[in-house]
Every structure is written in C-alpha cells, then in structure tokens.
BALOBA-1460 file (C-alpha; in Angstrom, 3 decimals):
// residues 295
<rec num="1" residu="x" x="10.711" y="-23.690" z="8.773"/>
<rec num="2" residu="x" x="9.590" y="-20.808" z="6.425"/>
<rec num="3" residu="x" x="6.838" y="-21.213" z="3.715"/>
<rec num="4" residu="x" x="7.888" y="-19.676" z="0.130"/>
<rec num="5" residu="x" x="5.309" y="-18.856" z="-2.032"/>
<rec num="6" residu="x" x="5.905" y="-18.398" z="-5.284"/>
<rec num="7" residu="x" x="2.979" y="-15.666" z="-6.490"/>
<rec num="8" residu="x" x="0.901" y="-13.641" z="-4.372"/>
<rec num="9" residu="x" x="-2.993" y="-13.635" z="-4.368"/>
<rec num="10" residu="x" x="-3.635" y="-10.982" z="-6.586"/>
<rec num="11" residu="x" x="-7.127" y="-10.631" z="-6.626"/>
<rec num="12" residu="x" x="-8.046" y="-6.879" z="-7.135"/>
<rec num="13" residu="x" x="-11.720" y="-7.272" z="-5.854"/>
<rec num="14" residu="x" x="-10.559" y="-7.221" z="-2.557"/>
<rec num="15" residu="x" x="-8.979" y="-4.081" z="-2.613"/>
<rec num="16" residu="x" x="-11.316" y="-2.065" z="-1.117"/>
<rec num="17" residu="x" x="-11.321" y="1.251" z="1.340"/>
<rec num="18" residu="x" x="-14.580" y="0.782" z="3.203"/>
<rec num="19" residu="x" x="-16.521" y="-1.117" z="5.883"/>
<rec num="20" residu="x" x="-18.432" y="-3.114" z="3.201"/>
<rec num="21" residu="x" x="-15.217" y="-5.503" z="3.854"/>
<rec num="22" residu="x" x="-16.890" y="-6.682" z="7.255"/>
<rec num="23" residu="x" x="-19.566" y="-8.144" z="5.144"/>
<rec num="24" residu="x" x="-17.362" y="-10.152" z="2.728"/>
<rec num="25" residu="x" x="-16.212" y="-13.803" z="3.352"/>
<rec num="26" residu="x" x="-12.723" y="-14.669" z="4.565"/>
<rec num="27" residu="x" x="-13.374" y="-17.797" z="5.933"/>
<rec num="28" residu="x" x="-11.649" y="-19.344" z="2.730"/>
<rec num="29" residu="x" x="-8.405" y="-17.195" z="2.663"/>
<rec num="30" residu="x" x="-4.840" y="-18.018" z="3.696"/>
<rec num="31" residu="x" x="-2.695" y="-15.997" z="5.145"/>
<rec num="32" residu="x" x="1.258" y="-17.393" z="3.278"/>
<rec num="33" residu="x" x="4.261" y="-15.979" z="3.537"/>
<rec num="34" residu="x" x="7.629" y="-15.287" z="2.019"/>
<rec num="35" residu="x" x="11.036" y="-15.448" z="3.371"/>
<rec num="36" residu="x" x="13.173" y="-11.982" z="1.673"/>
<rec num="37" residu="x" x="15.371" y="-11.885" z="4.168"/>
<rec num="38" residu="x" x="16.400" y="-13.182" z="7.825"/>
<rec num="39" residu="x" x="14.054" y="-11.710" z="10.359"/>
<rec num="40" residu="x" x="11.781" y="-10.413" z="7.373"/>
<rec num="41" residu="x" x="9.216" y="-11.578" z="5.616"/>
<rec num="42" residu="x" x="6.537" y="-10.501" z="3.730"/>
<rec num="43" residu="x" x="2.739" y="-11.990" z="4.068"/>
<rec num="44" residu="x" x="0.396" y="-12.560" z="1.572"/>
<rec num="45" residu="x" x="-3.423" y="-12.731" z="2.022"/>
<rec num="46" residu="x" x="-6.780" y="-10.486" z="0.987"/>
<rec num="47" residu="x" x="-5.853" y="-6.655" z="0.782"/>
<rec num="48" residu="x" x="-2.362" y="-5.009" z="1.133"/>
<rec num="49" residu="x" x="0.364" y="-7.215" z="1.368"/>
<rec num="50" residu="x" x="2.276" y="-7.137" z="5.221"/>
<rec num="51" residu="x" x="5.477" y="-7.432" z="6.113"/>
<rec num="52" residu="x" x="7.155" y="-8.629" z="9.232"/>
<rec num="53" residu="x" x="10.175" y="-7.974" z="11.098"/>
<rec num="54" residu="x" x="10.831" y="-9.661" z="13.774"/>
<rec num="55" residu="x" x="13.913" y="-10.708" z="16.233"/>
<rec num="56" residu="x" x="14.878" y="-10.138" z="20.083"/>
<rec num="57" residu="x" x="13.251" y="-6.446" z="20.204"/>
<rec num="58" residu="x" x="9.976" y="-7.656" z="19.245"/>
<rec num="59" residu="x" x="7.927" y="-7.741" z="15.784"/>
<rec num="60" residu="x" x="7.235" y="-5.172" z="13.484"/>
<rec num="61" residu="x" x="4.214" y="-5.866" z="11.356"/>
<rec num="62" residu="x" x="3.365" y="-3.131" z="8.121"/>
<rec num="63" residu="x" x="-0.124" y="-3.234" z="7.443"/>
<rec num="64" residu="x" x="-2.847" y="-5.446" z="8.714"/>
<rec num="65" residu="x" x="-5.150" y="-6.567" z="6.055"/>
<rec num="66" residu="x" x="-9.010" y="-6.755" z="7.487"/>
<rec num="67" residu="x" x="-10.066" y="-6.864" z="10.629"/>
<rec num="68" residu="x" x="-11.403" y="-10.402" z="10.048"/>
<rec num="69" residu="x" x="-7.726" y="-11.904" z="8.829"/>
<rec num="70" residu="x" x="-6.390" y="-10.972" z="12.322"/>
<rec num="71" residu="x" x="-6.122" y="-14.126" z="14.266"/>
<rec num="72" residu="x" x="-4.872" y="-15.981" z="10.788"/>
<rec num="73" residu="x" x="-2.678" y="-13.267" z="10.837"/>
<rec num="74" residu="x" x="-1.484" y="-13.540" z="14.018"/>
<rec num="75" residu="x" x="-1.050" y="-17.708" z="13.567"/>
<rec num="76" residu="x" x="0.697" y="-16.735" z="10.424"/>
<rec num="77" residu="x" x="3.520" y="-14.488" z="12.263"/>
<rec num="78" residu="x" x="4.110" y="-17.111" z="15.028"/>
<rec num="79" residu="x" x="4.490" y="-19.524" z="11.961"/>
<rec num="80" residu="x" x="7.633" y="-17.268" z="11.396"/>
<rec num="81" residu="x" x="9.016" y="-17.699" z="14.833"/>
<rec num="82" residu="x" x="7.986" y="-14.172" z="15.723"/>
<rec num="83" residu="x" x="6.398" y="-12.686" z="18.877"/>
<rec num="84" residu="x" x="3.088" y="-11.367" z="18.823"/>
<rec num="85" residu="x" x="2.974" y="-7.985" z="16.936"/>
<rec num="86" residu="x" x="4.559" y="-5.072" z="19.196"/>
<rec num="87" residu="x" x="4.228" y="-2.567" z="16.605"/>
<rec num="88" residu="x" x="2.283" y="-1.975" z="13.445"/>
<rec num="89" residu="x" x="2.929" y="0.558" z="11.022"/>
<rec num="90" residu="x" x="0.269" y="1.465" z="8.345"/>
<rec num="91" residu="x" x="1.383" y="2.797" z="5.013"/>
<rec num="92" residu="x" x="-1.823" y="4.949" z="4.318"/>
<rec num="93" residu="x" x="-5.250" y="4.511" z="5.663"/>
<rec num="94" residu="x" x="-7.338" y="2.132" z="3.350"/>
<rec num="95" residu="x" x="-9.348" y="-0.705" z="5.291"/>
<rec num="96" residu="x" x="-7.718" y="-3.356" z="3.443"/>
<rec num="97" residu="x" x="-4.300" y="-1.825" z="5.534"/>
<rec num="98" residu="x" x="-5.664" y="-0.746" z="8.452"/>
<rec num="99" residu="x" x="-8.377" y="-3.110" z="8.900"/>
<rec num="100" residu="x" x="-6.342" y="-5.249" z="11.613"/>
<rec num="101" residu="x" x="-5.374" y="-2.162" z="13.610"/>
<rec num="102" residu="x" x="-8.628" y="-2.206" z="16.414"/>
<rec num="103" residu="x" x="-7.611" y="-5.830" z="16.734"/>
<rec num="104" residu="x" x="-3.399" y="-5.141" z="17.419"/>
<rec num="105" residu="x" x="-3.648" y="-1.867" z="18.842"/>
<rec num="106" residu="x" x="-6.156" y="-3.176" z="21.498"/>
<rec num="107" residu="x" x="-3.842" y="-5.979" z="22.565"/>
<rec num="108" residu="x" x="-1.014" y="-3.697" z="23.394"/>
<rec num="109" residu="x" x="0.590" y="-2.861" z="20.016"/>
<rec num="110" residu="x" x="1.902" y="0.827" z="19.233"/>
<rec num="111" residu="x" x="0.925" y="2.145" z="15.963"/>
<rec num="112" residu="x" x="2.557" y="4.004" z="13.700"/>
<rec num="113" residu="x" x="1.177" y="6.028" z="10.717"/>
<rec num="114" residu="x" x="1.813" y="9.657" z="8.809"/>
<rec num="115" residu="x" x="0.244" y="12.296" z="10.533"/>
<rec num="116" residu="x" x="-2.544" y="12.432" z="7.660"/>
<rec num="117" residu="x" x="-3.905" y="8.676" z="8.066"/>
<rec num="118" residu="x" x="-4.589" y="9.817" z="11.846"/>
<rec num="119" residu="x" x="-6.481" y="12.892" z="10.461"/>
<rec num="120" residu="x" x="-8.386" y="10.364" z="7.845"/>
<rec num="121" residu="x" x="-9.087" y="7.647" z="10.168"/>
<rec num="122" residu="x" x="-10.311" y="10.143" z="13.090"/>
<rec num="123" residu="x" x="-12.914" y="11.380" z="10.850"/>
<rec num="124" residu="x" x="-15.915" y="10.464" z="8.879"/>
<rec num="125" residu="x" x="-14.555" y="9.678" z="5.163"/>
<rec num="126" residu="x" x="-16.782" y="9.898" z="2.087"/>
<rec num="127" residu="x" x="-16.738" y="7.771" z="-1.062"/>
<rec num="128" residu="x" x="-18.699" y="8.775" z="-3.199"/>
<rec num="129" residu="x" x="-22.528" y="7.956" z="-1.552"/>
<rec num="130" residu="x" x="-20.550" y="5.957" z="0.744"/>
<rec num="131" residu="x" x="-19.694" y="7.372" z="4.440"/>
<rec num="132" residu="x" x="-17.251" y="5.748" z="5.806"/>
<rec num="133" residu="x" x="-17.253" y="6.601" z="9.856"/>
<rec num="134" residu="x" x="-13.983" y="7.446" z="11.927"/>
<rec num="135" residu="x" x="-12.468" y="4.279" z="12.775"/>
<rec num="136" residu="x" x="-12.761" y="3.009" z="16.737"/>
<rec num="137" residu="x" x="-9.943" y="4.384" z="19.196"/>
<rec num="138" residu="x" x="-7.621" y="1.507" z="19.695"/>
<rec num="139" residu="x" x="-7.247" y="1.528" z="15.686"/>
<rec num="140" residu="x" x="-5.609" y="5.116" z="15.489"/>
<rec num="141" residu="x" x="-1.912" y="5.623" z="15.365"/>
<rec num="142" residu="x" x="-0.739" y="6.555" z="18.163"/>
<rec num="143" residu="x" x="2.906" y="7.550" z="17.079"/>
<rec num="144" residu="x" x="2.637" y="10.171" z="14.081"/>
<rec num="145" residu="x" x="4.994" y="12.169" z="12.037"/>
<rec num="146" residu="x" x="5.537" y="14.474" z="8.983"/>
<rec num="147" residu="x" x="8.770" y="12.819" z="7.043"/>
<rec num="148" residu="x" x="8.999" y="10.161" z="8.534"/>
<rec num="149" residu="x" x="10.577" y="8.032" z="11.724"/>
<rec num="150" residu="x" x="13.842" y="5.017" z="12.260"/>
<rec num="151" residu="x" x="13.061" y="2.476" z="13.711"/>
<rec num="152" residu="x" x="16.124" y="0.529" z="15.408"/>
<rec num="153" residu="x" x="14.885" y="-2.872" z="16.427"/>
<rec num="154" residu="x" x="16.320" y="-6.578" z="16.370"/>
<rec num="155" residu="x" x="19.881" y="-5.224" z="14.632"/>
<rec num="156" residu="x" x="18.176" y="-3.829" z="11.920"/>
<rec num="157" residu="x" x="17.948" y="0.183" z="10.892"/>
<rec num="158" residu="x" x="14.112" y="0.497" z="9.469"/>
<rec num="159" residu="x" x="13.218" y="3.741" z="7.843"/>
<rec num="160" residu="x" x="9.707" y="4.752" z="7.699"/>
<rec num="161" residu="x" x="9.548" y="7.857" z="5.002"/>
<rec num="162" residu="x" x="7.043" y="10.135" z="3.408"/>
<rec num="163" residu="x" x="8.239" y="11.059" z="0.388"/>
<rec num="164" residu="x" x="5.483" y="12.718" z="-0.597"/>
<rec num="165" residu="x" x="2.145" y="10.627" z="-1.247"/>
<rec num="166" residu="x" x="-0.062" y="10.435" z="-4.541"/>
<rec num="167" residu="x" x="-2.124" y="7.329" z="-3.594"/>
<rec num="168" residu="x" x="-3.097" y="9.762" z="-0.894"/>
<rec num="169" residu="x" x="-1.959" y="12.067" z="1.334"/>
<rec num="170" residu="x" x="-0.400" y="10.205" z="3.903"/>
<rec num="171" residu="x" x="1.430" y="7.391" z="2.077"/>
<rec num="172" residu="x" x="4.690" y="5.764" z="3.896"/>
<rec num="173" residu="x" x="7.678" y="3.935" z="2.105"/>
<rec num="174" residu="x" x="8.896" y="1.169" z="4.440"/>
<rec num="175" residu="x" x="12.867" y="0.628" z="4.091"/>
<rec num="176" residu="x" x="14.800" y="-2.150" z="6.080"/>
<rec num="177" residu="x" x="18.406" y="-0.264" z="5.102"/>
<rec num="178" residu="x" x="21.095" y="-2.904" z="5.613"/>
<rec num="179" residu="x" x="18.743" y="-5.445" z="4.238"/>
<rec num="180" residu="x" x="17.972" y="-3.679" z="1.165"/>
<rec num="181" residu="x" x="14.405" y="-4.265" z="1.142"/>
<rec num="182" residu="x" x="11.532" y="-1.994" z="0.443"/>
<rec num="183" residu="x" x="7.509" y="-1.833" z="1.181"/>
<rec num="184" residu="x" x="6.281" y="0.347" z="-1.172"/>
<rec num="185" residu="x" x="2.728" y="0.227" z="0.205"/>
<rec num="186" residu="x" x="0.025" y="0.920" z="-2.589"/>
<rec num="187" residu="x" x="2.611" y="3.687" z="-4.676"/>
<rec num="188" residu="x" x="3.208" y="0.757" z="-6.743"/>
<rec num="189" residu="x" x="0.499" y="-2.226" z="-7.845"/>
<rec num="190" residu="x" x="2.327" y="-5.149" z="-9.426"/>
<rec num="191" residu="x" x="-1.423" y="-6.024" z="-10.911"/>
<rec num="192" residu="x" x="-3.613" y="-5.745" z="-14.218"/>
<rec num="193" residu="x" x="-4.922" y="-2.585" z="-14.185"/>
<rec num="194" residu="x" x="-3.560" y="1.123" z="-13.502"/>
<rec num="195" residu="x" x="-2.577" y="2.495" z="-10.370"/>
<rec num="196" residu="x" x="-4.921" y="3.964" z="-7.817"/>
<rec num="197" residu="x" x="-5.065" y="7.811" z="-7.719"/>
<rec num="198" residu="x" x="-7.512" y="8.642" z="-4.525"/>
<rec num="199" residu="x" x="-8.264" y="12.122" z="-5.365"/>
<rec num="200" residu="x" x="-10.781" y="11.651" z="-2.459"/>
<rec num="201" residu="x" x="-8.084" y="10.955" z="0.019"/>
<rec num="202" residu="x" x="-5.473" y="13.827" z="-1.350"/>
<rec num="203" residu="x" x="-3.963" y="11.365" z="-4.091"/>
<rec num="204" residu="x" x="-2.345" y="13.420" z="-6.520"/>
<rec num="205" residu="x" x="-0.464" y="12.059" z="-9.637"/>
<rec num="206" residu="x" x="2.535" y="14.070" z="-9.927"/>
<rec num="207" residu="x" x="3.070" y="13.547" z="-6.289"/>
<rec num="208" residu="x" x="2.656" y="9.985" z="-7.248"/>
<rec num="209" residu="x" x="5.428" y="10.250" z="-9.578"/>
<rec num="210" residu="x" x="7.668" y="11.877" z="-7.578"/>
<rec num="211" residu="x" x="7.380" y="9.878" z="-4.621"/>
<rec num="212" residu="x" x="8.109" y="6.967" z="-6.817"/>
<rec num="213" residu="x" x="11.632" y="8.480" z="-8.336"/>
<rec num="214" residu="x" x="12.372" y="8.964" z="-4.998"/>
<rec num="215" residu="x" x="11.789" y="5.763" z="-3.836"/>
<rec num="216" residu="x" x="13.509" y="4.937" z="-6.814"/>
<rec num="217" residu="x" x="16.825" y="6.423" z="-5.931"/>
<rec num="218" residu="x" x="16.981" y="4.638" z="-2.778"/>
<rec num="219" residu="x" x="17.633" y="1.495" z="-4.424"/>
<rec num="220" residu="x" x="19.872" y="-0.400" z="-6.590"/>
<rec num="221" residu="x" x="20.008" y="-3.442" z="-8.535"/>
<rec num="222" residu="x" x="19.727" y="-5.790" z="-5.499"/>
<rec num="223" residu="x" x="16.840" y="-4.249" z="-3.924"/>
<rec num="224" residu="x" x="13.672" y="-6.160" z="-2.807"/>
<rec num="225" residu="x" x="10.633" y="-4.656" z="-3.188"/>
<rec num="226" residu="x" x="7.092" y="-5.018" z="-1.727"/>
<rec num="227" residu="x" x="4.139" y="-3.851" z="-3.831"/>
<rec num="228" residu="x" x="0.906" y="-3.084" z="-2.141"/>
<rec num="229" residu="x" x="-0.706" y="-5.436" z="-4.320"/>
<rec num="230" residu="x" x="1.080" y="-8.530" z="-6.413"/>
<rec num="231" residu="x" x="3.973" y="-10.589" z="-6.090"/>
<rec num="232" residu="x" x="7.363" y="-9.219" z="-5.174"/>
<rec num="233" residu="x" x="9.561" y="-7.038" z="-7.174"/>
<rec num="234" residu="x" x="13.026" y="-4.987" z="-8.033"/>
<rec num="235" residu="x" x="14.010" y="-1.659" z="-8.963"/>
<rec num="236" residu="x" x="13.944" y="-2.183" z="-12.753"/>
<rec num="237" residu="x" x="10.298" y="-3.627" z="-12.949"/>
<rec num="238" residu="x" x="9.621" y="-0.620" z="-10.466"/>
<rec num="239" residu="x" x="11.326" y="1.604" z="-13.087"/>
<rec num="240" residu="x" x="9.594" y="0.409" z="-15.808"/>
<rec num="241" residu="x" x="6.036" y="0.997" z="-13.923"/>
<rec num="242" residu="x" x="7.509" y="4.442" z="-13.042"/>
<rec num="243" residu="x" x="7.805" y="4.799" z="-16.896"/>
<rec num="244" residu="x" x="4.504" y="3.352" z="-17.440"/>
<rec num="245" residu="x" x="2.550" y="5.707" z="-15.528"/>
<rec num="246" residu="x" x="4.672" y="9.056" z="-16.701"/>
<rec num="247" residu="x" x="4.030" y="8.236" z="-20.513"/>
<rec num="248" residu="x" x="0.619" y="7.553" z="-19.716"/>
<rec num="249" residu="x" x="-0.218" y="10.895" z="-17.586"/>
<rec num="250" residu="x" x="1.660" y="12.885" z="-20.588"/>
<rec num="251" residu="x" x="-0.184" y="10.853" z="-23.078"/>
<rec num="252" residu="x" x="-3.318" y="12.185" z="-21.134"/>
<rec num="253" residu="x" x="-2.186" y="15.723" z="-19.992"/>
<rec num="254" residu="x" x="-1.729" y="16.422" z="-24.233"/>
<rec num="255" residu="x" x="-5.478" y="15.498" z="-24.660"/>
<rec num="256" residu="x" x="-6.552" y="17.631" z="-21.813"/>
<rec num="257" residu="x" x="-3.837" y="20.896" z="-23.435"/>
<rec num="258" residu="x" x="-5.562" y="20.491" z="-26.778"/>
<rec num="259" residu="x" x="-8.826" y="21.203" z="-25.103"/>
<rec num="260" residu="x" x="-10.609" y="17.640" z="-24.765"/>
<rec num="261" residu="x" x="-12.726" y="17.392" z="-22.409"/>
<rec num="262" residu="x" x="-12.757" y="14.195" z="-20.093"/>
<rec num="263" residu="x" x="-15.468" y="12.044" z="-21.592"/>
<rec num="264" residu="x" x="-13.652" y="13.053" z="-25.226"/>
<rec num="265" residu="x" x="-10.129" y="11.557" z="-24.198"/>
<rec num="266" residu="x" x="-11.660" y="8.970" z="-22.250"/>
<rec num="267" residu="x" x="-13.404" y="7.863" z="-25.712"/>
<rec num="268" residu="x" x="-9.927" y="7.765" z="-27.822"/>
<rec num="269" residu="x" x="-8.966" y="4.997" z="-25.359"/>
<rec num="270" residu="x" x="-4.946" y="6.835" z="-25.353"/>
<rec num="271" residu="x" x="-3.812" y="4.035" z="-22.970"/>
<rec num="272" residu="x" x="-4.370" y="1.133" z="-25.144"/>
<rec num="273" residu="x" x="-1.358" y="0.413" z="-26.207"/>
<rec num="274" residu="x" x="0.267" y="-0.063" z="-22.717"/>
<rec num="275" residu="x" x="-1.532" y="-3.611" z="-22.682"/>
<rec num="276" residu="x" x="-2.499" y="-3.156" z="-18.801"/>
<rec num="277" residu="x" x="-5.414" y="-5.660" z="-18.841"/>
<rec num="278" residu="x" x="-8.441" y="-5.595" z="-16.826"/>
<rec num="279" residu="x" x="-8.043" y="-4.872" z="-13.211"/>
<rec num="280" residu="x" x="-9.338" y="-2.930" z="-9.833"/>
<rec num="281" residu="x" x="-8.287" y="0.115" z="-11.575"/>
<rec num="282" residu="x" x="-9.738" y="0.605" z="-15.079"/>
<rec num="283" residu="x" x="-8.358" y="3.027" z="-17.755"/>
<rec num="284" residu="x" x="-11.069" y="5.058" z="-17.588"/>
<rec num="285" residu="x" x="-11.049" y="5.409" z="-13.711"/>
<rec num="286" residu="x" x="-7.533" y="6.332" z="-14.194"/>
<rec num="287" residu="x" x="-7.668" y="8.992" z="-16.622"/>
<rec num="288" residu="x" x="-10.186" y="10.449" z="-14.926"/>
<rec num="289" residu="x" x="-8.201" y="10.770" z="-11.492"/>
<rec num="290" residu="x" x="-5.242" y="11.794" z="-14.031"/>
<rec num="291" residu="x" x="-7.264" y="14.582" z="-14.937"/>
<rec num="292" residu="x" x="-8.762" y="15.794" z="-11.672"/>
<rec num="293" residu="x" x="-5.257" y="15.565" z="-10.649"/>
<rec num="294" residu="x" x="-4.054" y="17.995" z="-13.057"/>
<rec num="295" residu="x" x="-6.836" y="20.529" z="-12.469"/>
C-alpha cells in the first residue's frame, strides 16, 4: 500500500547548504511519499524532495535530504516495497541533497553526481563567513560525468542530463523516459519566494534559463514533474515559472542598462508585481544574484 500526500512540506527554512543542518532538530519530521508512477515515487521530507525508483534491478534514490533523515529515509523506501538504496544520484551539491550520501554511500551504494558536485564536495566551500569543509569520503560520487549518463534499471530508461546548470554549476535533470516523469532538482522551486541563483557555487541566471527551456522541450502536456522544493508539478506551471523568472531578469537587466546601480534598483522594488510572497529567496537576494550574474 502506497501513501499519497496531497502537498509537500514546503518549509523554505530548511533549505540550507551548510553543516549548521547537523545542529537543527529532525526528530519531529516525516518522511511521506507519493505514488507518480509504478516503481516511482517521489518522497517528501526537510530539504530537496527525493525520488525513488525501484523494481528487480535494485533502487534508485535522487537526493538524500540530511544526514539525520537517513534511517526515516530508509524506513520510508521499504514502505514502498523497495530494496535498500543501490544507487543515489545527487542533482547538485547542497547539504539538504547530499546530506544522506556518507550514510548510503558507506553501506554499499554507488553515487552518482556531475563532475562539478565532486569538485565542490571534495573541497572546502565558502559562504559567505561560513566555511563549509570537503565532505567525508564515502559521501563523494563515485560515478561522474559531463552531459550526463542512462541509467537502464527495473524496465525503465532513466536519463540523468546536464543541461547546463544556473542553480550552480553542476545541476542534473532526472528523466524516467517511458514514464514521462521529471526531477528537476532545485532549477525550479514550486515555493513563495524567487529562485535560488548560487553565484557562489557557479549559478548563473541565463544558464538558469536555458537549462530550464531545455528541460522544457523534453516534455509535453502529460509530463510529471518534481521540483526541488514544493508539491508536484507539469510543464505549463513549469512554463509559466520559466516566464516568471525571464520577465523578471529583463525587468532587472533594463535597470542595470540605464545605469542603476544595485542598491538603486533594489529600492524601486521592480518585482512587485509578480506577487511571489515571502520565501527562502527574497527579491532582494534575487536581484542581487540577477545582477552579479549579468556582470
């Protein structure tokens, strides 16, 4: 028996990119889960959302939440009728989607990331004053690749594709092709608030947008889609966050033309009107990673 949910927990505190998460409480979250699709399902907890595929090859799991969520996790995959994880593949390298991987990879799972979120999670990261410190061995992919990898496990054809990041520089699209479902990893938050540019972490905007239109035109009316944060979706409320963001980075690129400078557009509050609401990523934050972007 499968459990449905109906919503996912959005709650954008939780999205966070450094070990500070090891000192938060998740002794109060579930870990629920979604049918989309026999053999596949996605999970819902505190970070990134997860999917699983599973079947007589073995389970796939995308993403991993924190390393605290891993034996809820795990409970909540064998709720599915899956075997224990046999691979994991991470769509970039933020703690709340990598956080599980010391936990999987050291019980025998292969992991699979872009060549960049080895780079990022072999080395020391910075944050601002934060450092955050290369992640422990067992947590590193240890199957990498450029554009991408196929995956042909439990009669399903799984396509794991860079299409050219802008969250960072090593985001992954997850595609399950005959099932017509889609992981879209944190390219696209179904939440309050504006997407998450990480300059930091080689985010770039227009390669934000791009990798978007082409996720875009690998789906069609029927397609299910997996934010990275939020409930699930389809192509034409991806399309219209596609929109969304492209009027808003023109919106901002005309202030910056005209000679603005950041803390002037910033001020004039040009995103207004787009009604995002209050979330992780603020308007401000936004424009200015818009702007760093497009210097």
């Amino acid at each position: 028996m499968k459990r449905t949910i109906a919503a996912a927990l959005i709650t954008a505190s939780l999205i966070v990119v450094s070990p500070l998460a090891a000192q938060r409480d998740f002794s109060e979250v579930e870990i629920t889960s979604e049918e989309l699709a026999p053999g596949v399902a996605v999970l819902f907890g505190a970070g990134g959302n997860m999917a699983v595929s599973h079947g007589e090859d073995g389970t796939v799991l995308i993403d991993d939440q924190f390393a605290p969520l891993s034996e809820k996790i795990e409970t909540a995959v064998a709720y599915l009728g899956a075997s224990p994880v046999k691979y994991v593949v991470n769509t970039h390298w933020h703690g709340d989607h990598t956080g599980g991987n010391e936990h999987f990879g050291s019980t025998g799972a292969t992991i699979f990331a872009h060549d960049n979120v080895r780079v990022r999670m072999s080395n020391e990261q910075t944050r601002g004053e934060r450092v955050i410190p290369p992640s422990p061995r067992a947590a590193l992919p240890v199957v990498t690749y450029d554009r991408g990898v196929t995956l042909h496990l439990n009669g399903d054809t799984i396509d794991v594709v860079f299409v050219g990041g802008g969250h960072t520089d090593g985001d992954s699209i997850v595609r399950w092709r005959e099932k017509n479902i889609v992981h879209m990893g944190d390219l696209y938050f179904k939440i309050p608030g504006w997407p998450f540019v990480d300059v930091e972490s080689g985010g770039d905007i227009e390669d934000m947008l791009f990798s978007l239109d082409a996720a875009i035109n690998m789906m069609d009316a029927e397609t299910k889609v997996i934010p990275g944060h939020g409930p699930i979706s389809d192509k034409s409320e991806l399309v219209a966050f596609r929109n969304t963001v492209g009027e808003a980075v023109t919106r901002i690129r005309a202030l910056r033309d005209s000679g603005s400078t950041l803390e002037e557009a910033q001020a004039l509050r040009p995103l207004d009107s787009f009604e995002r609401g209050e979330g992780f990523i603020s308007e401000d934050r936004f424009i200015e990673a818009v702007w760093k972007s497009l210097n």
